[in-house]
CHARMM-style PDB file with segment names, atoms N, HN, CA, C and O in Angstrom:
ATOM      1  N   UNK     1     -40.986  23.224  40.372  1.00  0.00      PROA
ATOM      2  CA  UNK     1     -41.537  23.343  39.050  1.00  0.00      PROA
ATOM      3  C   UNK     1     -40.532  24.071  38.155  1.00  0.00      PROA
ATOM      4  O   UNK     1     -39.990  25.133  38.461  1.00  0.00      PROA
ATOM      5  N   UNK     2     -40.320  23.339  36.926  1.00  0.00      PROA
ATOM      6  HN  UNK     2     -40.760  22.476  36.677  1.00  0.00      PROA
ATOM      7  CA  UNK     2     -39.344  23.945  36.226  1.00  0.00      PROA
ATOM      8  C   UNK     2     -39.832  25.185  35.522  1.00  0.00      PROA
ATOM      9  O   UNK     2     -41.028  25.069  35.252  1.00  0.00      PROA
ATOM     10  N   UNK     3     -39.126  26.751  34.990  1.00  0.00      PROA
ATOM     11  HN  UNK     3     -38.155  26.845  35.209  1.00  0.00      PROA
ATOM     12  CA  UNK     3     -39.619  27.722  34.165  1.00  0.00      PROA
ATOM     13  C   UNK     3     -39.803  27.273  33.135  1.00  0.00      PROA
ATOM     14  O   UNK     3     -39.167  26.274  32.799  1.00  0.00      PROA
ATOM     15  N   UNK     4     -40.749  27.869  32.272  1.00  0.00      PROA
ATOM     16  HN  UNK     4     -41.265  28.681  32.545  1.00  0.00      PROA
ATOM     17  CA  UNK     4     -41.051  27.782  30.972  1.00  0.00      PROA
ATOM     18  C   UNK     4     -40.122  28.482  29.986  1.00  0.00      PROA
ATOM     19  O   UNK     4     -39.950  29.644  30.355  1.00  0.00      PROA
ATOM     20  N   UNK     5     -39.469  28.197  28.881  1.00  0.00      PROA
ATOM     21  HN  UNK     5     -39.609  27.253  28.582  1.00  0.00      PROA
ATOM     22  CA  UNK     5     -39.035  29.512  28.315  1.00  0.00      PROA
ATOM     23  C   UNK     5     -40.224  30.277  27.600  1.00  0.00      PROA
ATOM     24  O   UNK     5     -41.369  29.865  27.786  1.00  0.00      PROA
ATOM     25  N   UNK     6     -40.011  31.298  26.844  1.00  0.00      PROA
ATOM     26  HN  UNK     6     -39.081  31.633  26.693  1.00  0.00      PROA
ATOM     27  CA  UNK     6     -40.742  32.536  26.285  1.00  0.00      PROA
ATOM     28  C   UNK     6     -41.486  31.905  25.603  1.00  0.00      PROA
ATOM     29  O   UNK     6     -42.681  32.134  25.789  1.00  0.00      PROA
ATOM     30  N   UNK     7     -41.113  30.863  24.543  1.00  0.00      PROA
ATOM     31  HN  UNK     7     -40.142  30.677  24.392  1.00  0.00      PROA
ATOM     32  CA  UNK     7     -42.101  30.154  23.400  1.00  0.00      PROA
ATOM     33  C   UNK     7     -43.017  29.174  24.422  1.00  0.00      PROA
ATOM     34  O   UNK     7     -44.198  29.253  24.085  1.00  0.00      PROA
ATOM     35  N   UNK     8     -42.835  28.346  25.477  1.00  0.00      PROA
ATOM     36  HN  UNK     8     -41.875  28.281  25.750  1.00  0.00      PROA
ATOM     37  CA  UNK     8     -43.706  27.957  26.151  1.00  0.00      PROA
ATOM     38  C   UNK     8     -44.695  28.224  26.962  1.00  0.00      PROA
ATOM     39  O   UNK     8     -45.710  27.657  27.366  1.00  0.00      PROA
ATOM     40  N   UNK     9     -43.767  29.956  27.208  1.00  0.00      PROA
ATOM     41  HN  UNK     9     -42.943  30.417  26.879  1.00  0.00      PROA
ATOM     42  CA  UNK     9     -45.418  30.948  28.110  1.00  0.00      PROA
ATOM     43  C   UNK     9     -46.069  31.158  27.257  1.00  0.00      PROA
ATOM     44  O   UNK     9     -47.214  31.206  27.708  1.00  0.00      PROA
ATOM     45  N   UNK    10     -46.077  31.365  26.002  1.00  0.00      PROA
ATOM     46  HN  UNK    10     -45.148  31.326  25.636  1.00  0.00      PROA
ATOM     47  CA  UNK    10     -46.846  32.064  24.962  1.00  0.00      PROA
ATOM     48  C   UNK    10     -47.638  31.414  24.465  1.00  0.00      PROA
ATOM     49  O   UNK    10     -48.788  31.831  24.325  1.00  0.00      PROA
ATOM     50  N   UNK    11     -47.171  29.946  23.969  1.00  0.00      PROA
ATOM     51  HN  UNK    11     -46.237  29.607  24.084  1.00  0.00      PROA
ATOM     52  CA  UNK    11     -48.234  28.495  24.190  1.00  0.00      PROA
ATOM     53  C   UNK    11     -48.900  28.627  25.587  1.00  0.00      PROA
ATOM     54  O   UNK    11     -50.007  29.136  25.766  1.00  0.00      PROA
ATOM     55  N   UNK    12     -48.396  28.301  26.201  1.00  0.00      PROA
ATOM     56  HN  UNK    12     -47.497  27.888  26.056  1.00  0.00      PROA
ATOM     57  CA  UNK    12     -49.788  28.095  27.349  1.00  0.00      PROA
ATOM     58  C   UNK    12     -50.525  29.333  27.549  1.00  0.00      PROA
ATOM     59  O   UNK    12     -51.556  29.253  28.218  1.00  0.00      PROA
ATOM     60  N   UNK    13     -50.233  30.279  27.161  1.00  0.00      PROA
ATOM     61  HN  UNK    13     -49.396  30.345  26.618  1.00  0.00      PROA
ATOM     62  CA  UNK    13     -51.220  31.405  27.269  1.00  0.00      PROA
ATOM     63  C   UNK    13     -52.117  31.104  26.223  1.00  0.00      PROA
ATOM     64  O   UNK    13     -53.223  31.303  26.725  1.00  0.00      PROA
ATOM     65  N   UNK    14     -52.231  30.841  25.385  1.00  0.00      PROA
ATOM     66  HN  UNK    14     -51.332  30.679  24.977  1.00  0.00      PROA
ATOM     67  CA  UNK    14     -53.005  30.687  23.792  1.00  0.00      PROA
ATOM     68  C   UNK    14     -53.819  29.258  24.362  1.00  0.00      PROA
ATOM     69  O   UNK    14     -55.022  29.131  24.593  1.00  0.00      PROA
ATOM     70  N   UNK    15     -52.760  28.280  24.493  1.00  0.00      PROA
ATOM     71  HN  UNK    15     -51.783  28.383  24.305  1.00  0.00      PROA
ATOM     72  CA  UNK    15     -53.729  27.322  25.016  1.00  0.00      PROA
ATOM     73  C   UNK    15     -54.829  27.576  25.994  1.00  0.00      PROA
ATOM     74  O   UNK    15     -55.949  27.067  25.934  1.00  0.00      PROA
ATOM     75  N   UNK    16     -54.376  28.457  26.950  1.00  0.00      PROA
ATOM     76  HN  UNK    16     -53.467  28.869  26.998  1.00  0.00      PROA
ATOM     77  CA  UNK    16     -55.879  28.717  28.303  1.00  0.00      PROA
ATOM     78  C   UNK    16     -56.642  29.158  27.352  1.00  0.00      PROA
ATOM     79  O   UNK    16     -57.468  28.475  26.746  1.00  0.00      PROA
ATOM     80  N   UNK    17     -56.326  30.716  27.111  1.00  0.00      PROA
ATOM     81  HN  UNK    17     -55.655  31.272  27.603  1.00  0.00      PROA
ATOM     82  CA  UNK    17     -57.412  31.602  26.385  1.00  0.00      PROA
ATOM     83  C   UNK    17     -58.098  30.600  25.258  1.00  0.00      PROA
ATOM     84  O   UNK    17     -59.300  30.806  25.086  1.00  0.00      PROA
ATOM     85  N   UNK    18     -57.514  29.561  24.481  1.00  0.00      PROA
ATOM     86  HN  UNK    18     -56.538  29.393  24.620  1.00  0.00      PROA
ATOM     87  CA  UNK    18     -58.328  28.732  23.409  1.00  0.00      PROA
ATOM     88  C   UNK    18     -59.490  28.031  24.168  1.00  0.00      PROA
ATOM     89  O   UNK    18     -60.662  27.961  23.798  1.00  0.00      PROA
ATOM     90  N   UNK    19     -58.832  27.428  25.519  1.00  0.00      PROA
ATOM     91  HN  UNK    19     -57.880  27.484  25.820  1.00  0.00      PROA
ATOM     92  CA  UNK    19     -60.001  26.376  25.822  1.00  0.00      PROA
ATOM     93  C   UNK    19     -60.819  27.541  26.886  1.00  0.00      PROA
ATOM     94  O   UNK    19     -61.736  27.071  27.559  1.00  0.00      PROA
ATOM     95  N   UNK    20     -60.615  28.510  26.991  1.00  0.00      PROA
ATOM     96  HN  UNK    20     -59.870  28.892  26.445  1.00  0.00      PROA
ATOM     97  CA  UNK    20     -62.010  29.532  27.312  1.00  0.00      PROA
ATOM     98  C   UNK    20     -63.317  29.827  26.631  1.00  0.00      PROA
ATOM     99  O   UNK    20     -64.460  29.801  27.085  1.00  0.00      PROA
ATOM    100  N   UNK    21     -62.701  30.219  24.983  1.00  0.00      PROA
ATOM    101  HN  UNK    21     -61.772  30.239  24.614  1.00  0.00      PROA
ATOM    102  CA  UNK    21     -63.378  30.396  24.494  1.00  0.00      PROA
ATOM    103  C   UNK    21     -64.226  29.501  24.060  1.00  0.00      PROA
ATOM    104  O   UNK    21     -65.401  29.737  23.779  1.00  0.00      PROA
ATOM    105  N   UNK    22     -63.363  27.828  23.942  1.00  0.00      PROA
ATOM    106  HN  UNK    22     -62.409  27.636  24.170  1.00  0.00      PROA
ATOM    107  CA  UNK    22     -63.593  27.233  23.067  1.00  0.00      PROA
ATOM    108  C   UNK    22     -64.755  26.092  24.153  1.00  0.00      PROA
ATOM    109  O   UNK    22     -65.607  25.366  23.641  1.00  0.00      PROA
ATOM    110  N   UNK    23     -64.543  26.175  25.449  1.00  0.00      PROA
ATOM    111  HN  UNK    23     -63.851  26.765  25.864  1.00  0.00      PROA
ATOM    112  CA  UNK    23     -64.853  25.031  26.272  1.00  0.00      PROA
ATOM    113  C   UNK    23     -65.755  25.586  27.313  1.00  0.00      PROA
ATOM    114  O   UNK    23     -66.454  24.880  28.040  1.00  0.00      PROA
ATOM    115  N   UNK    24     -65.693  27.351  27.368  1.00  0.00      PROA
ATOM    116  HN  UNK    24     -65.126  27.925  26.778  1.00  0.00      PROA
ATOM    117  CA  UNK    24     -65.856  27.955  28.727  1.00  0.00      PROA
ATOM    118  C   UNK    24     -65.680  27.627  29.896  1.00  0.00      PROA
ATOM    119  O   UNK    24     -66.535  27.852  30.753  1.00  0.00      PROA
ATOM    120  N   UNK    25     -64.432  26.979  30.179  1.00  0.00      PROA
ATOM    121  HN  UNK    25     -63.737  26.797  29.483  1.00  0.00      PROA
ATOM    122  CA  UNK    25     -64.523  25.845  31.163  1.00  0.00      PROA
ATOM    123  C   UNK    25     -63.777  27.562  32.568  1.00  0.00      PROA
ATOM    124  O   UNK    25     -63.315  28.626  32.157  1.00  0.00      PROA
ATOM    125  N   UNK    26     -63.894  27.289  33.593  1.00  0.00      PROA
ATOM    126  HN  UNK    26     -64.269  26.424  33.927  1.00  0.00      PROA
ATOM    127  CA  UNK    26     -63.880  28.468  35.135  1.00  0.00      PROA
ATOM    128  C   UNK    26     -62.253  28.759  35.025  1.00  0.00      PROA
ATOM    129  O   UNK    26     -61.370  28.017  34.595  1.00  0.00      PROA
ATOM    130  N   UNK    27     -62.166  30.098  35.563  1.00  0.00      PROA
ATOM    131  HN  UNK    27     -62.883  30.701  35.912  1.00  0.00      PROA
ATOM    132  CA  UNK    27     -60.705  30.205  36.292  1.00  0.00      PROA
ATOM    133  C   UNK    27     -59.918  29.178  36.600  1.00  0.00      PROA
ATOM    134  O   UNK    27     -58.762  28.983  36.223  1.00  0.00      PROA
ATOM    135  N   UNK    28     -60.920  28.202  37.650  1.00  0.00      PROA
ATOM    136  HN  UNK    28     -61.859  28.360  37.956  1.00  0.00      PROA
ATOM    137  CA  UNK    28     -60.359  27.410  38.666  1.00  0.00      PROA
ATOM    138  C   UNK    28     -59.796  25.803  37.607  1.00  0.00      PROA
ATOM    139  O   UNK    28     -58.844  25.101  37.946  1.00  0.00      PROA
ATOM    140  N   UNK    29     -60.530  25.585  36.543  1.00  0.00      PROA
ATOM    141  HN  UNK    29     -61.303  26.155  36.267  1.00  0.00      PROA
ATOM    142  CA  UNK    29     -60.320  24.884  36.159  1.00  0.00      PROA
ATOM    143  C   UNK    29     -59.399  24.712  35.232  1.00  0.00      PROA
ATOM    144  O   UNK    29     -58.960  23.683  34.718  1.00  0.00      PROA
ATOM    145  N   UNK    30     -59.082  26.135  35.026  1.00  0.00      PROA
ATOM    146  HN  UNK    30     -59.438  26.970  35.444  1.00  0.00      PROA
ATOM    147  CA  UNK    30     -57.720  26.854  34.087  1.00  0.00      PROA
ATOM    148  C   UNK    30     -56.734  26.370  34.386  1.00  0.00      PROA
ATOM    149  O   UNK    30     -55.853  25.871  33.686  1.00  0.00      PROA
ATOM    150  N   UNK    31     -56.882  26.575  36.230  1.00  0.00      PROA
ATOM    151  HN  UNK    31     -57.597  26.981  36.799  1.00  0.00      PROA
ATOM    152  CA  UNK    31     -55.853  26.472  36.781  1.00  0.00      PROA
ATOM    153  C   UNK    31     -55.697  25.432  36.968  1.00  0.00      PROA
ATOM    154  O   UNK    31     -54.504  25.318  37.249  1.00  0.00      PROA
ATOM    155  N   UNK    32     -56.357  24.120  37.015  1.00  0.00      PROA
ATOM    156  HN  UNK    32     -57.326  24.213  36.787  1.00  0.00      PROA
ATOM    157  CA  UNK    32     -55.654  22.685  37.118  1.00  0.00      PROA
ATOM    158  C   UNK    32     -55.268  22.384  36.086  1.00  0.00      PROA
ATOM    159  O   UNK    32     -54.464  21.453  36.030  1.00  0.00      PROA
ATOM    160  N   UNK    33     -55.634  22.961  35.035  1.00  0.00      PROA
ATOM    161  HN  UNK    33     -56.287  23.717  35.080  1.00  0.00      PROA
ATOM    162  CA  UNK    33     -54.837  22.190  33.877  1.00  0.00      PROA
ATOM    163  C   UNK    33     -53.422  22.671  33.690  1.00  0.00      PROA
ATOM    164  O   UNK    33     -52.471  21.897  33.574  1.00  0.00      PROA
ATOM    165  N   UNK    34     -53.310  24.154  33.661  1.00  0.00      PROA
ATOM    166  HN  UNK    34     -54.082  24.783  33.755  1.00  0.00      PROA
ATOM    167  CA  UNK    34     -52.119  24.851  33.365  1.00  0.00      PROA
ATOM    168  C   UNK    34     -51.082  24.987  34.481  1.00  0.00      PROA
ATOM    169  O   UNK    34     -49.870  25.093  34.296  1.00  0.00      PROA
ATOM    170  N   UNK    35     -51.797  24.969  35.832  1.00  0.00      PROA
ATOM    171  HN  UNK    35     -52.781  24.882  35.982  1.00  0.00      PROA
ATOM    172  CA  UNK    35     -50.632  25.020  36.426  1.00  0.00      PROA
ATOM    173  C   UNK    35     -50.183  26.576  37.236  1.00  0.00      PROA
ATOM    174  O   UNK    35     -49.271  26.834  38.021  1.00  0.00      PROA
ATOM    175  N   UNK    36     -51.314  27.455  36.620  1.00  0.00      PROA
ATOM    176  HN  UNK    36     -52.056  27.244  35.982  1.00  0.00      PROA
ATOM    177  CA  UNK    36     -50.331  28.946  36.155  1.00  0.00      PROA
ATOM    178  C   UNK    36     -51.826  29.306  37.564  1.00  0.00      PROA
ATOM    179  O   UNK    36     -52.905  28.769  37.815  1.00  0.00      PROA
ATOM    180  N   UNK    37     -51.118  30.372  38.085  1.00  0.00      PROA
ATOM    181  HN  UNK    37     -50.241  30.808  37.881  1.00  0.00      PROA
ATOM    182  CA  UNK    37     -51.820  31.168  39.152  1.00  0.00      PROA
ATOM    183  C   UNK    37     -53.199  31.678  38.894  1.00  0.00      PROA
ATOM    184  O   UNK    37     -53.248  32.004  37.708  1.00  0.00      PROA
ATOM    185  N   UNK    38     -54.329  31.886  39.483  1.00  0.00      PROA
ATOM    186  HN  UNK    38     -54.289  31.622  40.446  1.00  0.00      PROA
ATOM    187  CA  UNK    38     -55.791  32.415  39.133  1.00  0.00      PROA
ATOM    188  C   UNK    38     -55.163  33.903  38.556  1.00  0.00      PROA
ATOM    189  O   UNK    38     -55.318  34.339  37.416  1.00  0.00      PROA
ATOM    190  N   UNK    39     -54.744  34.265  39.177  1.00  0.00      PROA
ATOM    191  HN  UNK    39     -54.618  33.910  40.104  1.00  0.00      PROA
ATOM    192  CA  UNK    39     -54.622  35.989  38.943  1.00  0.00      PROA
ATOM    193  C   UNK    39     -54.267  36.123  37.478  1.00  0.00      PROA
ATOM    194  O   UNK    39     -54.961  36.669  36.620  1.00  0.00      PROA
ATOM    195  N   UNK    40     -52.926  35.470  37.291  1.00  0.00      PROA
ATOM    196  HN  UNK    40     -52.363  35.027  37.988  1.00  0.00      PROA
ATOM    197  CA  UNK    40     -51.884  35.220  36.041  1.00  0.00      PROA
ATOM    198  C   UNK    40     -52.832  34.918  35.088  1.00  0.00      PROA
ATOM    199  O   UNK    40     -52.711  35.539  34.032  1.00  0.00      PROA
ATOM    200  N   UNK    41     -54.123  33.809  35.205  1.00  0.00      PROA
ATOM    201  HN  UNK    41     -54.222  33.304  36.063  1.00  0.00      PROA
ATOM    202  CA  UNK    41     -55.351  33.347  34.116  1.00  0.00      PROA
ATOM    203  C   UNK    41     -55.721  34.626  34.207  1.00  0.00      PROA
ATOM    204  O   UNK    41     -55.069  35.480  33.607  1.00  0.00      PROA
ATOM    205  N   UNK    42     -56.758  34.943  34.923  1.00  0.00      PROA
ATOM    206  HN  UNK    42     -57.288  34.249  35.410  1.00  0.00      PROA
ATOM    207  CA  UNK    42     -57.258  36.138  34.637  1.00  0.00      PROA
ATOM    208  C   UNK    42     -56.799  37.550  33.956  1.00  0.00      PROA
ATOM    209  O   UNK    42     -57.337  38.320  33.160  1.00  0.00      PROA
ATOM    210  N   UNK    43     -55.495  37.524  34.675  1.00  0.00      PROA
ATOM    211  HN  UNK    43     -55.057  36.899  35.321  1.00  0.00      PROA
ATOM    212  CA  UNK    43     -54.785  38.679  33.161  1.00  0.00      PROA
ATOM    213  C   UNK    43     -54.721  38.169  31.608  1.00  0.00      PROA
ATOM    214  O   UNK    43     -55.143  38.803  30.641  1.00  0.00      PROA
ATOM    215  N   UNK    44     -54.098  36.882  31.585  1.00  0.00      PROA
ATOM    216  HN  UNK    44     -53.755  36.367  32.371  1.00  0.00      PROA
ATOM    217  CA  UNK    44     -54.225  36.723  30.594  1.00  0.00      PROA
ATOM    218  C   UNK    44     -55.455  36.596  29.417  1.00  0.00      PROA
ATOM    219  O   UNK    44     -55.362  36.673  28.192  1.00  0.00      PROA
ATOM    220  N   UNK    45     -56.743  36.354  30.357  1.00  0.00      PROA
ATOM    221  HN  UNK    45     -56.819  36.292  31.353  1.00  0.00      PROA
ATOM    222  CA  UNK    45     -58.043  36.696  29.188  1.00  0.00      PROA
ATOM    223  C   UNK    45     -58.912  37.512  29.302  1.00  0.00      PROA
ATOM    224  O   UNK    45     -60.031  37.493  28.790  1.00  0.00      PROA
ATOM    225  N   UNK    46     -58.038  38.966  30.589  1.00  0.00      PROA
ATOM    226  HN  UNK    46     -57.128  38.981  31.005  1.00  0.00      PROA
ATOM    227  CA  UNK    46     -58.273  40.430  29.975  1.00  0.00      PROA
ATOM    228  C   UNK    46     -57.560  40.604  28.711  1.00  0.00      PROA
ATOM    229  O   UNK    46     -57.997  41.115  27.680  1.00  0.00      PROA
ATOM    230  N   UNK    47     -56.387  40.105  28.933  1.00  0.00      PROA
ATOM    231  HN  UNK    47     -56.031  39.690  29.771  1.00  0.00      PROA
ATOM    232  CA  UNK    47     -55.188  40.867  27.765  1.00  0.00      PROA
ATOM    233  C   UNK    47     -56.064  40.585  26.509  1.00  0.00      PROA
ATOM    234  O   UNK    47     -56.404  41.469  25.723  1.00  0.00      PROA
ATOM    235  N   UNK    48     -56.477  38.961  26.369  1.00  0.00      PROA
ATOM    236  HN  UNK    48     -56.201  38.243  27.008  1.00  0.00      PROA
ATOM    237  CA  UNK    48     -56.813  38.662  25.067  1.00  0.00      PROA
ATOM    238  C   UNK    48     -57.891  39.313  25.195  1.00  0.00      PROA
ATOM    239  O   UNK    48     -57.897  40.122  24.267  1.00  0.00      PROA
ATOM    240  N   UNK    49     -59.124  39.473  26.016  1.00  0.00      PROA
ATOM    241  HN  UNK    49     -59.119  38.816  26.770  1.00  0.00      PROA
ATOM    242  CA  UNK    49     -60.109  40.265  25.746  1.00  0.00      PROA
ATOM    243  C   UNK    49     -60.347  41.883  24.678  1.00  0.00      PROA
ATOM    244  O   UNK    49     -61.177  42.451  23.969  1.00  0.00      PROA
ATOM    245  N   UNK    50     -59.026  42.011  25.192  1.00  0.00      PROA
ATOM    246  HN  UNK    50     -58.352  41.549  25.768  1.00  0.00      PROA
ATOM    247  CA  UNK    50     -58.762  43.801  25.055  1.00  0.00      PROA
ATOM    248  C   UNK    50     -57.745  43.824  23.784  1.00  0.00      PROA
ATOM    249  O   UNK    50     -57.683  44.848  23.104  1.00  0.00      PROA
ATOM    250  N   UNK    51     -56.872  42.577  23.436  1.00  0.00      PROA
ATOM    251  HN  UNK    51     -56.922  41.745  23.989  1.00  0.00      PROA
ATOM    252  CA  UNK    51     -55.999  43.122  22.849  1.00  0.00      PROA
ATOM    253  C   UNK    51     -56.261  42.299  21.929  1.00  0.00      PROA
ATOM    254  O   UNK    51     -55.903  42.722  20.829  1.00  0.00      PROA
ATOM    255  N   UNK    52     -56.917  40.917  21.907  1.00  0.00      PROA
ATOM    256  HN  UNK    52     -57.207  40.574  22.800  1.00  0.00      PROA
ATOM    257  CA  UNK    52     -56.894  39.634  20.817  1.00  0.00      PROA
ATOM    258  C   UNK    52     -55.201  38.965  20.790  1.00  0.00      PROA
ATOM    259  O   UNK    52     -54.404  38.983  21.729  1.00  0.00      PROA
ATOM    260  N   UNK    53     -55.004  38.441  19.515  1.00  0.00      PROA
ATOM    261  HN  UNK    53     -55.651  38.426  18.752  1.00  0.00      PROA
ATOM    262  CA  UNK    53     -53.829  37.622  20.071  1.00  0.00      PROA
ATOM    263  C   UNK    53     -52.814  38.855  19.093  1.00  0.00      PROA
ATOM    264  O   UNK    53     -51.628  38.544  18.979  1.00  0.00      PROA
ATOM    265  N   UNK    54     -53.127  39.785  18.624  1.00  0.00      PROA
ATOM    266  HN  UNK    54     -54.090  40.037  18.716  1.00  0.00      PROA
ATOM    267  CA  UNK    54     -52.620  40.783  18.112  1.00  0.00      PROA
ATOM    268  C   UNK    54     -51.504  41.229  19.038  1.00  0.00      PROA
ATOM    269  O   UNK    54     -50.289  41.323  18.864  1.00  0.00      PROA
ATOM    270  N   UNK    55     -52.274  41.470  20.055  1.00  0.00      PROA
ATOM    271  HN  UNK    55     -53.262  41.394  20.196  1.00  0.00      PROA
ATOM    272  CA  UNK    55     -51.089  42.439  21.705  1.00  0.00      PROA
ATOM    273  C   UNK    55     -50.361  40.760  22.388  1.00  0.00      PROA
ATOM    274  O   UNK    55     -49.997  41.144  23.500  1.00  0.00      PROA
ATOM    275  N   UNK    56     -50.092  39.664  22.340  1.00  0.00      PROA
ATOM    276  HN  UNK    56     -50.388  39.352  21.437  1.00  0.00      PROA
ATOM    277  CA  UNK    56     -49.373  38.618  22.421  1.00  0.00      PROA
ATOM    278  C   UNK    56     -48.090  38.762  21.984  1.00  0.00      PROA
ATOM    279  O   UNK    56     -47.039  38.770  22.624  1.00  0.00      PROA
ATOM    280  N   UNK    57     -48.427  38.944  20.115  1.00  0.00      PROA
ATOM    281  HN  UNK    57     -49.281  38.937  19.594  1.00  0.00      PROA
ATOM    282  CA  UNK    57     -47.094  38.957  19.419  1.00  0.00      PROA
ATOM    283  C   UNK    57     -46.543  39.988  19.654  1.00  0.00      PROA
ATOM    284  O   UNK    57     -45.339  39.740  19.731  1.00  0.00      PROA
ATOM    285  N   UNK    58     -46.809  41.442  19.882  1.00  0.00      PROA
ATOM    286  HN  UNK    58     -47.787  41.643  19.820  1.00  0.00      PROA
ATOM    287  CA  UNK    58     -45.902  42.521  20.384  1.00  0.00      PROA
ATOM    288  C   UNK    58     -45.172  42.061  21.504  1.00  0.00      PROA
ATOM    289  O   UNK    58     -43.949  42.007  21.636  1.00  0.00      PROA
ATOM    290  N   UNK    59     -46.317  41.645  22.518  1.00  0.00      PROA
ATOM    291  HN  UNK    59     -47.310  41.688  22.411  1.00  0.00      PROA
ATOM    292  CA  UNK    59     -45.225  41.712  24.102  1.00  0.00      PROA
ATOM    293  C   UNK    59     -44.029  40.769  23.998  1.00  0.00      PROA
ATOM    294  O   UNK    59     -43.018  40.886  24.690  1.00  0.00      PROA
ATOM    295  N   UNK    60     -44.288  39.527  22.786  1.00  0.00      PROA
ATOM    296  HN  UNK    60     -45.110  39.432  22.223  1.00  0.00      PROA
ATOM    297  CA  UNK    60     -42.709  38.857  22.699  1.00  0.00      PROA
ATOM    298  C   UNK    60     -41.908  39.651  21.733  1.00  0.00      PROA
ATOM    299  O   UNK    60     -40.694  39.447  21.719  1.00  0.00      PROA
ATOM    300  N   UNK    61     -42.403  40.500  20.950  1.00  0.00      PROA
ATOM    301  HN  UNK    61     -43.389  40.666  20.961  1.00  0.00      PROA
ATOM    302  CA  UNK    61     -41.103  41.040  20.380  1.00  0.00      PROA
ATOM    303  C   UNK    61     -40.546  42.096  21.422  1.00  0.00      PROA
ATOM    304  O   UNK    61     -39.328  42.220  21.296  1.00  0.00      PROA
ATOM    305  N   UNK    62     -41.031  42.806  22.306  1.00  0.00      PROA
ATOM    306  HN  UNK    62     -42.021  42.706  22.409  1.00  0.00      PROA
ATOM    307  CA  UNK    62     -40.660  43.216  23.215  1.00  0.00      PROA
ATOM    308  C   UNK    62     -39.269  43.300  24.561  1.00  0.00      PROA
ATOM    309  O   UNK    62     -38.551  44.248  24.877  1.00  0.00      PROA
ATOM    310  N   UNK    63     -39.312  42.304  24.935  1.00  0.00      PROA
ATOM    311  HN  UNK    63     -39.896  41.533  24.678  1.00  0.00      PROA
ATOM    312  CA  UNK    63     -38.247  41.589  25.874  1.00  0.00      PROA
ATOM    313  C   UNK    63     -38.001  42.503  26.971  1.00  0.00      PROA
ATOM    314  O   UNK    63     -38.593  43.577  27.070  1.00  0.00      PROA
ATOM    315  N   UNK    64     -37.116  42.081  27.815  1.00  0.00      PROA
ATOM    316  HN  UNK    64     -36.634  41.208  27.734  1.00  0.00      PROA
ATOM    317  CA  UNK    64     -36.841  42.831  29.223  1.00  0.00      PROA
ATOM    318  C   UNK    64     -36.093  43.206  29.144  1.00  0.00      PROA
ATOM    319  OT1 UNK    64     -35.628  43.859  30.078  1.00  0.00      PROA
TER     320      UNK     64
END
């Protein structure tokens, strides 16, 4: 499986968390669409839970 770059994790993060809210569709079903690990879903719609898509745009201005 090829990496994503930074602008494509950040899309598919927005994309899960959209069709959560938008579809309520399970973890598990997160995960067939995206590809991306249960755990990895699940952080990602604490983060948005806790942070909205507000704490998103920080962690990319951020970097390693």
């Amino acid at each position: 499986m090829r990496r994503l770059t930074m602008e494509g994790r950040q899309m598919l993060r927005q994309v899960v968390v959209r069709l959560r809210k938008q579809s309520g569709m399970s973890v598990k079903e997160l995960v067939k669409v995206s590809g991306a690990h249960p755990t990895t879903i699940k952080g990602w719609l604490a983060r948005a839970r806790t942070e909205g898509e507000k704490g998103w745009e920080r962690s990319a201005e951020v970097g390693r």
